[in-house]
C-alpha positions as CSV (number, residue, x, y, z in Angstrom):
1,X,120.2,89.1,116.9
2,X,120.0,91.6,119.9
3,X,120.2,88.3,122.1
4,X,122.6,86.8,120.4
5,X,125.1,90.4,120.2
6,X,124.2,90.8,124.2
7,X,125.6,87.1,125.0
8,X,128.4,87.9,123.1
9,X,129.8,91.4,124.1
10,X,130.0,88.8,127.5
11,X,132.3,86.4,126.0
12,X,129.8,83.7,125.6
13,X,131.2,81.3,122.8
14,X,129.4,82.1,119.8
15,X,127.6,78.8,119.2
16,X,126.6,79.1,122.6
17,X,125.6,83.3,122.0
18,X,123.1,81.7,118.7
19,X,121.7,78.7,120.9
20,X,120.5,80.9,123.9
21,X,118.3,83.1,121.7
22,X,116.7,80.3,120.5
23,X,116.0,78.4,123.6
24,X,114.7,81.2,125.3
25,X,112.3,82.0,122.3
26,X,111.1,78.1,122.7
27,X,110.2,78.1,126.4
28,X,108.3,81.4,125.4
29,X,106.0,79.8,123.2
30,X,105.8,76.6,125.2
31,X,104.7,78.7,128.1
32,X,101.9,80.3,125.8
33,X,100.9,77.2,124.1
34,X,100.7,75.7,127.9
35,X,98.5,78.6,129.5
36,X,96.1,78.4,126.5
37,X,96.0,74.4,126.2
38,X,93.1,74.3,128.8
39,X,90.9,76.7,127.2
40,X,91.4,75.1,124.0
41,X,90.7,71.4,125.4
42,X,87.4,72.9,127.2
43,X,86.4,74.1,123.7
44,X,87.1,70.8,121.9
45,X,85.1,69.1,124.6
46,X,82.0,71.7,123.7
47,X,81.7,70.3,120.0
48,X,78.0,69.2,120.8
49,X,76.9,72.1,122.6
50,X,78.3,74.2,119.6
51,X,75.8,72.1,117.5
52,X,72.9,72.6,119.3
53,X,73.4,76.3,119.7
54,X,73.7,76.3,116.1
55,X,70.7,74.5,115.9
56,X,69.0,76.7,118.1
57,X,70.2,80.0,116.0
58,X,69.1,78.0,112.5
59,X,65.6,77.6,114.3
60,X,65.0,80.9,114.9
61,X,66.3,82.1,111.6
62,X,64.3,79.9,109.5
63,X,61.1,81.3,111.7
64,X,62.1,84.7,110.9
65,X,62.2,84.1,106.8
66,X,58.9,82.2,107.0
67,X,57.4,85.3,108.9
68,X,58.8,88.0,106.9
69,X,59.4,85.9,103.5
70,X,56.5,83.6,103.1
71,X,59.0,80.5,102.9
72,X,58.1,77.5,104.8
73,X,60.6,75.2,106.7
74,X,59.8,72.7,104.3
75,X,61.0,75.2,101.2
76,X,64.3,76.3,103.8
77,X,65.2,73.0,104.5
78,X,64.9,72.0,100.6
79,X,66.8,74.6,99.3
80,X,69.5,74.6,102.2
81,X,70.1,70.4,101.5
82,X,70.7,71.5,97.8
83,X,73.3,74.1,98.9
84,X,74.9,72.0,101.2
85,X,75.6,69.6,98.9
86,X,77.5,71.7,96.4
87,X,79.3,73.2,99.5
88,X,80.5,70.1,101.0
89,X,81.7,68.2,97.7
90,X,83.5,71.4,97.6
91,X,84.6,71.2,100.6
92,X,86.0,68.4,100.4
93,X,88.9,69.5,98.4
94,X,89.6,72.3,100.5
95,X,90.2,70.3,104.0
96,X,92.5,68.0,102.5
97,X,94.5,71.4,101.1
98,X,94.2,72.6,104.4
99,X,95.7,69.4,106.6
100,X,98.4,69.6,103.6
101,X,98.9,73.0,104.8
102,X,98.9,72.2,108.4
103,X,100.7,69.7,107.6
104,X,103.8,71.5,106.0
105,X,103.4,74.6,108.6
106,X,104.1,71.7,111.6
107,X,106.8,71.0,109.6
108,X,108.3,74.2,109.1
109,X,107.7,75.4,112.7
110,X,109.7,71.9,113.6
111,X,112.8,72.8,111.9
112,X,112.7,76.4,112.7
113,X,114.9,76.7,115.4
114,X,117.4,74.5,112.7
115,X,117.0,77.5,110.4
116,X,117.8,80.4,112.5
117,X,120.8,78.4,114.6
118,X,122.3,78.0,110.8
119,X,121.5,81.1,109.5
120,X,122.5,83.6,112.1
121,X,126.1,80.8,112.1
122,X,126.7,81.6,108.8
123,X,125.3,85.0,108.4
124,X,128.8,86.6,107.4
125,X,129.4,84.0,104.4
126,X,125.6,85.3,103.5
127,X,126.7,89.2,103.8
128,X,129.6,88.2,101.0
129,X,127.7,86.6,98.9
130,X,125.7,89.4,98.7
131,X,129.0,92.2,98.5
132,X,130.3,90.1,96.1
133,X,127.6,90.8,93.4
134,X,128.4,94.2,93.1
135,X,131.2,96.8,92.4
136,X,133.1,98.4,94.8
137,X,132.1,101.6,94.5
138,X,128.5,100.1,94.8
139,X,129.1,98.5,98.1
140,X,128.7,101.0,100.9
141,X,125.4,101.7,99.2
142,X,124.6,98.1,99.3
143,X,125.9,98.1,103.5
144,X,123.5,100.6,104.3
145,X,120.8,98.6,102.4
146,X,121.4,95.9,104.3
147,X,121.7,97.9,107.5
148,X,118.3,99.5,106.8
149,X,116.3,96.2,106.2
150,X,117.7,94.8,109.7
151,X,116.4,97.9,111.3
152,X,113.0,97.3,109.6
153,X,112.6,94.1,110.0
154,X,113.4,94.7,113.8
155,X,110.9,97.1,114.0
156,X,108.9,95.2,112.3
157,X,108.2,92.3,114.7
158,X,108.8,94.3,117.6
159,X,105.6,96.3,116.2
160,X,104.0,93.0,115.8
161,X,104.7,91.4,119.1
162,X,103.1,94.7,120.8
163,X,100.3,94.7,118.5
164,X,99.6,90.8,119.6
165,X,99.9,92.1,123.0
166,X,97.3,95.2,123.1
167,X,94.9,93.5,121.1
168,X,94.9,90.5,123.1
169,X,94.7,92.8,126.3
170,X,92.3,95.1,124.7
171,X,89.9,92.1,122.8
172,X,90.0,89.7,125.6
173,X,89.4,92.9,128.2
174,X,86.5,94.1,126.6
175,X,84.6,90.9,125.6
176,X,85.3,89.7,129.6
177,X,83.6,93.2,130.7
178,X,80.5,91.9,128.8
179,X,80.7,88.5,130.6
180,X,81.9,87.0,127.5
181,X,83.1,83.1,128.4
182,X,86.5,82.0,126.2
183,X,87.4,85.9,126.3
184,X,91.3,86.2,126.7
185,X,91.2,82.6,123.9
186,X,89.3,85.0,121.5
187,X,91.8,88.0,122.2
188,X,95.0,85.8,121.6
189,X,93.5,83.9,118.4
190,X,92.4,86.8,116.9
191,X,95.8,88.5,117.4
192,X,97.5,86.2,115.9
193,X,95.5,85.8,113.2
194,X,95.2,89.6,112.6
195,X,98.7,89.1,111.9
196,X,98.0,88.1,108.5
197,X,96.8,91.6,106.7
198,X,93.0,91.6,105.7
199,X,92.5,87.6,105.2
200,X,93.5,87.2,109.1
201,X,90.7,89.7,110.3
202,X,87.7,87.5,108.4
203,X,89.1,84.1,109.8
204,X,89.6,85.7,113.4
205,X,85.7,86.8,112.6
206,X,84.7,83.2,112.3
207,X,86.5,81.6,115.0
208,X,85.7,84.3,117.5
209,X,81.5,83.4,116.4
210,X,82.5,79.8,116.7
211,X,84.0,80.0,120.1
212,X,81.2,82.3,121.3
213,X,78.3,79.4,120.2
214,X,79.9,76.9,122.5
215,X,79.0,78.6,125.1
216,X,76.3,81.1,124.5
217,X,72.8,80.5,122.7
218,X,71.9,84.1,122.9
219,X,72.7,85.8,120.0
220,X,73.2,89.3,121.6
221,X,77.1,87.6,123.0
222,X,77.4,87.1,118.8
223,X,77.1,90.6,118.0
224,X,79.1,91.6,121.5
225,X,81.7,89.4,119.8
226,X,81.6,91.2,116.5
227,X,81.1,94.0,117.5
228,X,84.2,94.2,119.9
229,X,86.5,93.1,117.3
230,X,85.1,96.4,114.5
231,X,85.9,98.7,117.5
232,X,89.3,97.2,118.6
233,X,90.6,96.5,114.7
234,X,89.1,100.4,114.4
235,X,91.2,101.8,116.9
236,X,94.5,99.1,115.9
237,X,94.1,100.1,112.3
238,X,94.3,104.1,112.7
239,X,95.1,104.8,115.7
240,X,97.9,102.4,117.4
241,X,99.7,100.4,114.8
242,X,100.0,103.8,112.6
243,X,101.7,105.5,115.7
244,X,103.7,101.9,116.3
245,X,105.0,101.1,113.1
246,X,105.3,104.8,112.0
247,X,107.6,105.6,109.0
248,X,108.5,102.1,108.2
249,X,108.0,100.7,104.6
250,X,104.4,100.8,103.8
251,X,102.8,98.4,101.1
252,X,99.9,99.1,99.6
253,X,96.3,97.1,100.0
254,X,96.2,95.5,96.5
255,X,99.8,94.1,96.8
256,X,99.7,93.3,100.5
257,X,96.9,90.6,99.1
258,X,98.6,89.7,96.2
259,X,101.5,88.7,98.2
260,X,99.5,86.9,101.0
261,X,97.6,84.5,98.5
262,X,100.7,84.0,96.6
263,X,103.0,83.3,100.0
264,X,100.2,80.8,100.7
265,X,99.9,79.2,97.4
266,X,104.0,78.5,97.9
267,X,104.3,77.8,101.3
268,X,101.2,77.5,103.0
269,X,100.4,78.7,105.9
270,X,104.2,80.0,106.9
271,X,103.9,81.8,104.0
272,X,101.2,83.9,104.7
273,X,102.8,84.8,107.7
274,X,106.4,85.8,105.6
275,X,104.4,87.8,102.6
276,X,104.3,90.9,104.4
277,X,107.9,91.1,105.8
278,X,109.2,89.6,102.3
279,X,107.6,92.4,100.3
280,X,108.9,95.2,103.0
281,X,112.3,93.9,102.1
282,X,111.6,93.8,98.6
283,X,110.8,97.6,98.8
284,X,113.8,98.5,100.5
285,X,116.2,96.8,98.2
286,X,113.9,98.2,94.7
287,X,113.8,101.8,96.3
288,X,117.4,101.8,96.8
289,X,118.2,100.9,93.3
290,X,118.2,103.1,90.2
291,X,117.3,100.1,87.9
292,X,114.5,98.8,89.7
293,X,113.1,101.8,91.6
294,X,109.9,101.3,89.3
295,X,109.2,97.8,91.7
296,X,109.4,99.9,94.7
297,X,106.8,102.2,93.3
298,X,104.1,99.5,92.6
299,X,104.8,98.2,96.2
300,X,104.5,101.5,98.2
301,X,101.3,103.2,99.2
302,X,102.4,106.5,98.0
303,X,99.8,107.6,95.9
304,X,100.0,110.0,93.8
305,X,98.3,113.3,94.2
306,X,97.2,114.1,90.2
307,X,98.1,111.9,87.5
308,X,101.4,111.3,86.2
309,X,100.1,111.1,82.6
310,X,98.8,115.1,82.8
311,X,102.0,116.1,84.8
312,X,103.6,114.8,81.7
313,X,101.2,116.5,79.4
314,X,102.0,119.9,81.5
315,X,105.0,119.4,81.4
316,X,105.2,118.9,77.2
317,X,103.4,121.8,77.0
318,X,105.5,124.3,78.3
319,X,108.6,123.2,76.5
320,X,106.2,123.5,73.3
321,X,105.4,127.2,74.5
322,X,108.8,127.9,75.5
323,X,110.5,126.5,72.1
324,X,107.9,128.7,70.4
């Protein structure tokens, strides 16, 4: 929208004022997918070295359990065949829900730029809709509603987009100092990922591991890896995005994972990406509203201080004194 509004205040047609936006927005991520492409390629190319470093690391954990454990390689291998078996018929299920996912998300991320040309062209017939539902003494309260989940959402992904930006600067930096290989590739996936609340850390933690192996069979650069990612998601959790996002809506843990798992159940992997803006918008229209205020409650992370139960027992009791 800030695009869009600039294009227009000079006198760009407005189809043309929506168009521009989205255009520029495309060559963005083209550029980024192109700069990255390499990398990724070079990694794909290292699926058998990433086997025998695995292979290697297996090796010398299985040693370790027969010297500290008493179980041979024969007993490891035994018991690990029977595990894998269960995993993998298991698993099974789970990649085909996955391509389905991927499937869908290439989807979505194809007609995107479809959605956002028709929404932002019809975005005033949207606002009415919405007037239109209430009185008119209701509607200026309903305008600034709408005025203050804009804002929010605006801040919202301009915290995001910096967040991608430092921890891809700060990840990549600090695992290159090290002599990390794949370094800035681990930054920017784990960004991205870390853009899904708590879910996206512990699959950024995987892929960063698996990266590392294809080119590393010293498991020091694992821990490095690790490692790097507890300090930076240390300092993005209370330090930067706090002081980023500052007083915008806040939702709290339990929801936050609610919402993902649900967002992904419904719409797979785009979903998990919407949960967290959804529910921010959710809050701002519940807290505005005397009727559902209760909503907004459950969302927030306010917690709190004593219980509300002996507040309300307190509270009985000194109108009991006071009638007495």
């Amino acid at each position: 929208m800030p695009p869009f509004r600039f294009f227009r205040k000079l006198k760009v047609p407005e189809a043309l004022a929506i168009f521009l936006p989205i255009f520029l927005l495309t060559i963005v991520t083209i550029v980024v997918i192109w700069l990255f492409s390499d990398r990724v390629a070079v990694l794909l190319s290292d699926l058998a070295q990433i086997e025998r470093n695995v292979a290697l690391h297996i090796d010398h954990l299985s040693m370790w359990i027969s010297r500290s454990f008493g179980f041979t390689p024969k007993d490891q291998l035994k018991f690990i065949s029977e595990q894998s078996n269960k995993f993998f018929s298991g698993l099974q299920g789970l990649i085909k829900s996955a391509l389905g996912s991927l499937t869908d998300a290439i989807i979505f991320f194809g007609l995107l730029p479809v959605y956002i040309y028709l929404v932002m062209f019809y975005r005033n017939i949207f606002l009415k809709f919405i007037v239109l539902w209430f009185a008119a003494g209701e509607q200026p309260k309903v305008a600034a509603s709408i005025r203050q989940i804009e804002k929010m959402v605006k801040h919202y992904l301009v915290g995001l987009a910096i967040q991608i930006a430092y921890i891809t600067v700060l990840l990549g930096g600090l695992l290159a100092v090290f002599g990390i290989e794949n370094a800035l590739l681990i930054g920017l996936l784990f960004a991205f990922l870390n853009l899904i609340p708590y879910l996206g850390a512990l699959i950024g933690n995987i892929l960063a591991v698996i990266i590392t192996l294809a080119s590393s069979e010293n498991l020091t650069d694992i821990l490095i890896v690790l490692g790097a990612i507890t300090v930076v998601q240390f300092l993005d959790n209370n330090i930067l995005m706090p002081r980023i996002v500052g007083g915008q809506v806040k939702i709290n843990a339990l929801v936050s994972i609610v919402g993902i798992i649900a967002g992904g159940a419904i719409a797979g992997i785009s979903g998990m990406f919407l949960a967290m803006p959804i529910l921010s918008i959710l809050k701002v229209i519940f807290d505005s509203s005397d009727k559902y205020r209760q909503w907004g409650v459950i969302l927030g992370a306010d917690r709190p201080k004593e219980s509300p139960l002996k507040l309300i027992s307190e509270q009985s009791d000194k109108q009991t004194e006071a009638g007495l």
